[in-house]
N, C-alpha and C positions, 0 to 999 in steps of 0.2 A: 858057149855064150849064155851068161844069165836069161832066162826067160824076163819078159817085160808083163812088169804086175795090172792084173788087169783092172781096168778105174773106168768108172763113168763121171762123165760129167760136161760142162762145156771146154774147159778147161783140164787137162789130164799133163801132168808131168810123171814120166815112167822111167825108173832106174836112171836118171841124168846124172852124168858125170861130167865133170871139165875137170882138167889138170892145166897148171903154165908150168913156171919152170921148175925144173930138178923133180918133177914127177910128183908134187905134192898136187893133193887135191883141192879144189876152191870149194868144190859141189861134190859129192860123196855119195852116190846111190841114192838121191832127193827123190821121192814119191809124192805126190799128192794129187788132189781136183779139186775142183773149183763148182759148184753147179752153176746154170742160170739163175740173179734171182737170187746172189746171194755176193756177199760183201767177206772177203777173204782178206785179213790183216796178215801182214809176213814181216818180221821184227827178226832184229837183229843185233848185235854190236858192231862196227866196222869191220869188215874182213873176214864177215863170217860164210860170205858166199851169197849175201845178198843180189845185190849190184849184177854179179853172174848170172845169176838165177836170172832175172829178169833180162837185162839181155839175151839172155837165150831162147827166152819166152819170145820176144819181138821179132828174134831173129836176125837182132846186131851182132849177134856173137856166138859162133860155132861148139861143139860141144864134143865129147869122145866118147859117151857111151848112152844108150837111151833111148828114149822120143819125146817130144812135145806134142801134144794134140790137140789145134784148137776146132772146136764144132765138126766133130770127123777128122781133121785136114792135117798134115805132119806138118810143122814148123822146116822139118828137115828133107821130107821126100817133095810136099808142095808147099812151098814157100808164099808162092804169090797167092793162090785162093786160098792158105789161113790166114795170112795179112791184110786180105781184105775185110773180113770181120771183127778184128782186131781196133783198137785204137793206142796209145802209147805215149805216155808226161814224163820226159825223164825228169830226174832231178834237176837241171841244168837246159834252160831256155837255150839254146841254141841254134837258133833259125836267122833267115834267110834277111838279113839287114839291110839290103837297097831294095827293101819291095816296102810297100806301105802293108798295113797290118792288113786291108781289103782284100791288098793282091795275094798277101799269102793264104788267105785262109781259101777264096776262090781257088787258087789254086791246088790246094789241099782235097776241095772238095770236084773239083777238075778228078784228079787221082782215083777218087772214090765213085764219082759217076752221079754226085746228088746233085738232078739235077730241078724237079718238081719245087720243093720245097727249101729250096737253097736258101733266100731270101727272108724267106720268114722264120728260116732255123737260126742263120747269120742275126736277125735281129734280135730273137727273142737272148739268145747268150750274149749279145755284147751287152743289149740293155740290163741282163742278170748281173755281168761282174763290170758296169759302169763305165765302159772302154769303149759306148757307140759313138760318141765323139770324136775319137782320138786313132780308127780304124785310118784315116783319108790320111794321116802322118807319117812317114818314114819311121821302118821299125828299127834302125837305129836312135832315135830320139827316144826311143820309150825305157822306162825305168826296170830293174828289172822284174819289179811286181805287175807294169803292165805288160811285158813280155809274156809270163807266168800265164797273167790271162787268157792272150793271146793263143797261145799254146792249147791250153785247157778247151779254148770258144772252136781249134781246129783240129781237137779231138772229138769232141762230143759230135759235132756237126754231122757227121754223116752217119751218126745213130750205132754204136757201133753193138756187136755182141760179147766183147770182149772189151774190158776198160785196165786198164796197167798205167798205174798212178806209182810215179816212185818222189817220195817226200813232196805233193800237190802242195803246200800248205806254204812251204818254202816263200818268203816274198807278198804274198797275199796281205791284205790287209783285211779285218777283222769282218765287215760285212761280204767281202766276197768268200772269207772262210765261211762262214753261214749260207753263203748260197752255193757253193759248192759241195757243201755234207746235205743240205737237201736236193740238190740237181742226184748226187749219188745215190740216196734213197727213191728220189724220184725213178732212177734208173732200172733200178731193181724192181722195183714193182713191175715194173715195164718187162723183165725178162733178162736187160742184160748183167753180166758176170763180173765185178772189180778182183780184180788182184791188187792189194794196196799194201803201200811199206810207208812205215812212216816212226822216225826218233818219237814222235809225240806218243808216247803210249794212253796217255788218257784220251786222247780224241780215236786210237785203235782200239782201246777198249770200252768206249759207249757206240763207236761204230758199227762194227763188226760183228758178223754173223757166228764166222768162226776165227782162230787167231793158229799162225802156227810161229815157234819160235824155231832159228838156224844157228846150229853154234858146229863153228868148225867144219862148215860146209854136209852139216846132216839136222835131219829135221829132229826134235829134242820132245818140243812136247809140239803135241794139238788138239785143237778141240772150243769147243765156246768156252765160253768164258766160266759160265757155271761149272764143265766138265773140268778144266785145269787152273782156275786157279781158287775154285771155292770160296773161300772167306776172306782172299788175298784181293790185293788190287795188281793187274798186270805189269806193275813199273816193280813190285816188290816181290812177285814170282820173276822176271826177267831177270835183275840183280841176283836172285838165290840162284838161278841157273849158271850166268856168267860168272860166280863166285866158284861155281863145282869143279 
């Protein structure tokens, strides 16, 4: 059995493998960390093993060789104590439709145990991304950029140590994209860790602390921005990759 490489960080992915059908691999012996405190871009083309990656991270989706480690805690040996420091935006609003946006995010924060501050964390994010209004409304009514919101207001809420943003920007409309890359910076100063993927490479590359790119389920390049792509801009190093 390969040994697992050893990483520090809040975030540690070690030797992860996943395979689906016919034995091809999604995820290919993936390595990396993530520290606290720093803002991690993860790019891709479709099918590169993105979308895996990250469910694997949350612990939507099983894996065949490896570990995840969030804040100490195995993704795989304990599930429930790293998911609790964890937070998680998939691409795709998907929640809970006959609850009004109030009930779900209480709810949410129910899960997490926030209970001091609930109120005043629930205000300050809805009033951030424009949606304190529209909380009392069945979240079937809502479009899917206030869904998006919604989502985003029932991740942040309970502070998390770990942020897994997969295409956040999706749906938003232009001031809560602004209040959302400063809530993320905000975050970080604060301590906690993004893992973020996102098509937009110019908002990953004035974001991001460091950037790694996944081509065919293996990590290709990484590094800031100064270290990989020098005099390039990241949309025009990405293309020269997926062209190789």
């Amino acid at each position: 059995m390969k040994e697992l490489i050893k990483q520090t960080g809040l975030l540690q992915i070690q030797n992860l493998k996943k395979s689906y059908q016919k034995g091809a691999l999604a995820v290919d012996d993936l390595s990396l960390s993530v520290d606290a405190g720093e803002i991690y871009g993860f790019v891709g083309h479709n099918g590169a093993g993105k979308s895996t990656t990250i469910k694997s991270i949350v612990g939507a989706l099983g894996f065949d060789g490896g570990d995840i480690i969030i804040d100490g805690k195995s993704i795989k040996n304990d599930p429930i104590n790293a998911k609790q420091v964890l937070a998680y935006v998939p691409d795709n609003p998907d929640i809970y439709e006959h609850l009004t946006g109030i009930q779900y995010i209480n709810f949410v924060c129910d899960i997490y145990g926030v209970d001091n501050e609930r109120n005043e964390r629930i205000e300050k994010f809805a009033t951030e991304f424009q949606i304190k209004e529209n909380l009392g409304d069945l979240i079937s009514s809502y479009s899917h950029g206030m869904k998006q919101k919604l989502v985003l207001i029932s991740a942040l809420v309970h502070n998390p140590k770990l942020l897994v943003l997969d295409e956040p920007f999706v749906g938003l409309d232009p001031v809560a994209s602004f209040r959302l890359k400063e809530i993320m910076k905000e975050l970080c100063k604060n301590g906690t860790a993004i893992f973020f993927s996102s098509h937009v490479l110019e908002v990953v590359e004035k974001l991001c602390d460091r950037v790694g790119i996944i081509k065919k389920g293996k990590l290709v390049v990484e590094g800031s921005m100064e270290e990989i792509a020098k005099d390039k801009s990241l949309e025009k190093l990405f293309l020269e990759i997926a062209d190789e």
